[in-house]
C-alpha positions in Angstrom: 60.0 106.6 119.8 62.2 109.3 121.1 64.7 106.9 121.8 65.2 105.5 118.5 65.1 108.9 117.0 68.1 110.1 118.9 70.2 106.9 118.5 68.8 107.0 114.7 70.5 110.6 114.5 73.8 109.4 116.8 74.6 106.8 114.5 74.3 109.1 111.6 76.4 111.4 113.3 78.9 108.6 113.9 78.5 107.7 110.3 79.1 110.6 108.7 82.0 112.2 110.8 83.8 108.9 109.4 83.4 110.1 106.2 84.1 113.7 107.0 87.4 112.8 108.3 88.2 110.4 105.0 87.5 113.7 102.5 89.2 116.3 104.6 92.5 114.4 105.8 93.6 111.3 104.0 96.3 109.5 105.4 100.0 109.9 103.5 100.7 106.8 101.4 103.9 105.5 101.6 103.9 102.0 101.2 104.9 100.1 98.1 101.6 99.5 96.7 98.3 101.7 96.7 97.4 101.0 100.9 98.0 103.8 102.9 101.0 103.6 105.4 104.7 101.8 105.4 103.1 98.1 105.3 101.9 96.4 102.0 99.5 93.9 101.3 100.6 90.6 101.4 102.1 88.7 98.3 101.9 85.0 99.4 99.0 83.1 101.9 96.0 83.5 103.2 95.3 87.1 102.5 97.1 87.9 99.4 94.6 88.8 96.2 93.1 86.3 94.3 93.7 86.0 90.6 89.6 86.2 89.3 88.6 89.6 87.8 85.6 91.0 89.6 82.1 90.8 88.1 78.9 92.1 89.3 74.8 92.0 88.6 72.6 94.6 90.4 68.9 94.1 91.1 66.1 96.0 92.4 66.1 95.4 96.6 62.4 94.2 97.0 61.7 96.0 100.6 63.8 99.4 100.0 62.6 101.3 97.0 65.1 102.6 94.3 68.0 100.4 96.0 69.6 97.8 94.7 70.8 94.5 95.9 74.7 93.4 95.0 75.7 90.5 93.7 79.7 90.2 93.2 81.2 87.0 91.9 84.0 85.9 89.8 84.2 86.8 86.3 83.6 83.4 83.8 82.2 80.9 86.9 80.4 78.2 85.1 79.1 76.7 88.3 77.2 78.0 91.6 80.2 79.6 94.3 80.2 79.2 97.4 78.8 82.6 99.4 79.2 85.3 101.8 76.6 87.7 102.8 78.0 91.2 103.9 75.8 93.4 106.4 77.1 96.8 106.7 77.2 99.0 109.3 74.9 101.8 110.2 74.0 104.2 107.3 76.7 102.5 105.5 74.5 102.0 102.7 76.4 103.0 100.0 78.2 100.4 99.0 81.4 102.4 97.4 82.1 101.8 101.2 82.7 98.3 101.6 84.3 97.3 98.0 87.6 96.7 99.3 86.0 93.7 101.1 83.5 92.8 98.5 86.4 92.8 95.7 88.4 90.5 97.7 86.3 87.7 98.7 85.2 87.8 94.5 88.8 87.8 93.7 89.5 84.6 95.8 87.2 82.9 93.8 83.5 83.4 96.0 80.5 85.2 95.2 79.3 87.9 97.9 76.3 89.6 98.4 75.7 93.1 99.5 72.0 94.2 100.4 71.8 97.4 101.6 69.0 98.6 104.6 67.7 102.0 105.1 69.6 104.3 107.7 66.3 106.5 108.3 62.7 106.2 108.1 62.8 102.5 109.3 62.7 100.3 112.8 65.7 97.7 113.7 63.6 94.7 112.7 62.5 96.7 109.4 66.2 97.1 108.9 66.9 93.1 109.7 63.5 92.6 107.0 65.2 94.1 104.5 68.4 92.7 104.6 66.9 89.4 104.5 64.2 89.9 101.6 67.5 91.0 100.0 69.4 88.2 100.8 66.5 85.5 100.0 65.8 87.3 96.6 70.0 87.3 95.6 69.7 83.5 95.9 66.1 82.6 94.7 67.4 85.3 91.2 71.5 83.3 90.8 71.3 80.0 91.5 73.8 79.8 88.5 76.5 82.3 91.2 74.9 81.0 94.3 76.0 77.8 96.5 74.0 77.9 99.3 74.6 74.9 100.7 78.5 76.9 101.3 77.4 80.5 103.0 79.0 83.0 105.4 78.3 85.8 106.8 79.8 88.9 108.2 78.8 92.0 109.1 79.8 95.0 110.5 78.4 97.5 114.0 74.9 97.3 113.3 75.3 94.4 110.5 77.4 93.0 113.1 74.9 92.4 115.4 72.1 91.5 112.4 74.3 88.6 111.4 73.8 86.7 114.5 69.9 86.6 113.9 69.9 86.6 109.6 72.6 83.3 110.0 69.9 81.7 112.3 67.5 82.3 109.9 69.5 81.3 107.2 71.0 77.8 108.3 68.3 76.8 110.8 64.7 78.0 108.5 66.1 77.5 104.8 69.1 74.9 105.5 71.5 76.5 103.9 75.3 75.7 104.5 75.1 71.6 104.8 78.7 71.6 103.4 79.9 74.7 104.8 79.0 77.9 107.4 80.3 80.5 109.1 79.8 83.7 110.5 82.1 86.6 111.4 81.1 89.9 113.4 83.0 92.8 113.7 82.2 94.9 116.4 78.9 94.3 117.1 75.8 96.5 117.9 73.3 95.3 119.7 72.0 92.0 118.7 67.6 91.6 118.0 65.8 88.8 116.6 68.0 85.9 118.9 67.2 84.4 121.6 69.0 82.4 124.4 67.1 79.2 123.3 68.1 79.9 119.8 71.6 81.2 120.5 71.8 76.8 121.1 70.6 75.6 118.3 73.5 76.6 115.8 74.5 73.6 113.1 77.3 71.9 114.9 79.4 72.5 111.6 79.3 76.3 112.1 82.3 78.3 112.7 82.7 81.7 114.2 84.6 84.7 115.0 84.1 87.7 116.8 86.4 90.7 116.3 86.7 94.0 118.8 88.6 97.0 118.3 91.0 97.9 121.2 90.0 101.7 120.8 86.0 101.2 119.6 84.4 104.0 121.4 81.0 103.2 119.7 80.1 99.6 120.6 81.2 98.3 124.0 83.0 94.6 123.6 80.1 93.0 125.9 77.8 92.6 123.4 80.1 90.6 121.4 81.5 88.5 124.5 77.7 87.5 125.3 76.7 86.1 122.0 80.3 84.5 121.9 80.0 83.1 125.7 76.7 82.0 124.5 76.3 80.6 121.3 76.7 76.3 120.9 79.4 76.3 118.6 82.4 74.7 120.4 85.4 76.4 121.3 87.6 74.9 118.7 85.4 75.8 116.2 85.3 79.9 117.5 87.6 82.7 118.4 87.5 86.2 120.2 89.9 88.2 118.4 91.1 92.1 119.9 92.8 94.2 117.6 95.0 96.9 119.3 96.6 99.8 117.2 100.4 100.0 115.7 102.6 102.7 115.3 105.0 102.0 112.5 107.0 105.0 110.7 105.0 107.5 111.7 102.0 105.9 111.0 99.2 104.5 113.6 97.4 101.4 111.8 94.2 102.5 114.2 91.8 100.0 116.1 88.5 101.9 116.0 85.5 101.2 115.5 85.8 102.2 111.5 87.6 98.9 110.9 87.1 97.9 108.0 85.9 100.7 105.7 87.6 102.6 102.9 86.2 106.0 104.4 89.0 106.6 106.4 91.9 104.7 106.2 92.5 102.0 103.5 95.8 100.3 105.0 97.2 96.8 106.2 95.1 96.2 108.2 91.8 95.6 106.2 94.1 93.0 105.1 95.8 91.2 107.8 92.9 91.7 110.6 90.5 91.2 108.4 90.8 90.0 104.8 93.1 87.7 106.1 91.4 85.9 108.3 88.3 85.6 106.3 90.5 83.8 103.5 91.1 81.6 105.8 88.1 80.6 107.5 86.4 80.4 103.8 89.0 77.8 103.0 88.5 76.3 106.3 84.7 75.9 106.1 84.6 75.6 102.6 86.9 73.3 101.4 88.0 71.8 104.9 91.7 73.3 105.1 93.6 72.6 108.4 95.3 75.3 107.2 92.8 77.5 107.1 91.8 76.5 110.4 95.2 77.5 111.9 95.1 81.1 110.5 91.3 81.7 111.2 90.1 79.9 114.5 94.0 78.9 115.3 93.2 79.7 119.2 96.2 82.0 119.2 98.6 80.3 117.2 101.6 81.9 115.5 100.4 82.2 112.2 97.0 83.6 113.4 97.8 86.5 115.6 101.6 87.6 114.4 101.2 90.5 112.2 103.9 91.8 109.7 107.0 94.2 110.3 108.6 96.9 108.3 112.0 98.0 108.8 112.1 95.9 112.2 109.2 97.0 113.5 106.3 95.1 113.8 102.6 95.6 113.5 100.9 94.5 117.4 100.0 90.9 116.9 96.2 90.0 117.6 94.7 88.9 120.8 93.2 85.9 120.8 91.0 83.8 123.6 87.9 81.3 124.2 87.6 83.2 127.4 87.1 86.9 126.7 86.5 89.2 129.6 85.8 93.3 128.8 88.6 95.6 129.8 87.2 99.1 129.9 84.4 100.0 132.1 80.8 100.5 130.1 81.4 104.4 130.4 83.9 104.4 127.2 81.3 103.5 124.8 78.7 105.4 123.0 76.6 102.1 122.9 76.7 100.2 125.9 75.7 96.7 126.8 73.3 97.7 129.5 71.6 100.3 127.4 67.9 100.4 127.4 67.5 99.3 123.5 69.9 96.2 123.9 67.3 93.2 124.4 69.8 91.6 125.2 71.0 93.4 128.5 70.6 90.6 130.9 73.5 89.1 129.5 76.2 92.0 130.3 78.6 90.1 132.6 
């Protein structure tokens, strides 16, 4: 009980030093639209803003008193879209956070769920509970916003790691995502609720991509290689993506552990490491887009892991591999794969 108390208060820490660092020293905006640094969003392709105006219905989370569950979608749907479950990361909660993400994937035309878990006063698998009664509530109340034989999820550190198990749950107990799943986890935290035996019995029409941050101190990249190395899904059907940091006028696009989240930094990035490729791995296992496929799981291709320039410099293009092997020692990270509260620490090659 000790344990958990003082990773309970690390994470907070963690948590709210982010924020602390967002309120006392933005980053300069210089760009050409409202993102921080030299680089705008992008205007054409995967990535670029959808067209639908954002709509939203909030409901009362049935495990985590006076919280509500988020339901985003795309204002004047007449028919059920298809969905993406977000899992945020540690104490996270607030989901002012995360709207950057949330916003886009309504805007392309998706609905996407945010149900928010406790950051104190509650175990891991209360926190996983949660998440899920949230989850299984969102679609049982909007059947009318809700597709879910099309889900996703992704999730972030802590949500990160939940995704893994919730997805399980999700395609394997309730069936959803017969005509289209994925899941997408950004640097994870230690995986619970999945085992080995179940890590091998993902739908064979899943997709997946796991995403590290070159300078993540927090989580260390072996607990993301394990469940990648060990999940069933194929590898054309999965990449490892590394995101390393660019200098570009003055202005370092970072690769932390933060990545993606409004509290610091609100730049490029969230759009061409991340929004980016979720736009097209919905379109990929949504509506079947070889496109999509070559921008998401594209196994390094061009037009998956070049990154834009400004004035003739460009942003470090993405690492991509089936293969992925850690390159910092276990000693950078806060969190590391052999830690006593990983259950999954037999798996740290």
């Amino acid at each position: 009980m000790k344990l958990i108390f003082q990773i309970t208060l690390l994470l907070t820490l963690v948590v709210f030093s982010a924020c602390s660092k967002a309120e006392t020293a933005p980053a300069e905006e210089t760009g050409s639209d409202d993102l921080q640094g030299p680089v705008s969003r992008p205007t054409s392709g995967y990535g670029k803003d959808g067209d639908y105006e954002v709509a939203e219905v909030d409901f009362a989370s049935p495990e985590y008193s006076q919280k509500n569950v988020t339901v985003l979608y795309p204002k004047g749907v007449t028919s059920p879209r298809p969905t993406v479950f977000y899992l945020h990361g540690f104490g996270g909660e607030n989901i002012t956070s995360w709207l950057g993400i949330l916003h886009f994937v309504a805007k392309k035309g998706y609905t996407v769920v945010f149900s928010p878990y406790p950051t104190l006063n509650s175990s891991i698998d209360g926190r996983y509970n949660v998440m899920w009664a949230g989850i299984q509530a969102a679609v049982k109340k909007y059947p009318n916003l809700i597709d879910s034989t099309k889900v996703g999820f992704v999730g972030h550190s802590f949500g990160g790691g939940a995704a893994i198990a919730l997805s399980h749950k999700a395609f394997i107990e309730k069936g959803w995502g017969d005509n289209g799943r994925f899941i997408f986890t950004l640097a994870p935290w230690y995986a619970y609720q999945i085992t080995n035996e179940q890590l091998k019995d993902f739908p064979s029409n899943t997709k997946f991509i796991a995403e590290v941050y070159d300078d993540d101190e927090i989580n260390d990249h072996r607990m993301a290689i394990d469940i990648f190395k060990n999940i069933n899904i194929p590898a054309s059907e999965k990449d490892f993506i590394l995101v390393k940091k660019s200098i570009v006028e003055g202005y370092t696009y970072t690769a932390e552990h933060n990545l993606p989240s409004s509290l610091k930094a609100y730049d490029a990035y969230d759009y061409y490491c991340l929004y980016r490729l979720i736009d097209a791995l919905m379109d990929y296992s949504f509506n079947g887009s070889a496109a999509g496929k070559n921008v998401a799981l594209g196994n390094g291709s061009t037009e998956q892991i070049t990154l834009p320039s400004y004035n003739g410099k460009a942003l470090t293009p993405l690492e991509v591999t089936d293969n992925p092997i850690p390159k910092y020692d276990q000693s950078k990270y806060e969190f590391r794969c052999s830690g006593l509260l990983n259950p999954r620490s037999a798996y740290c090659d």
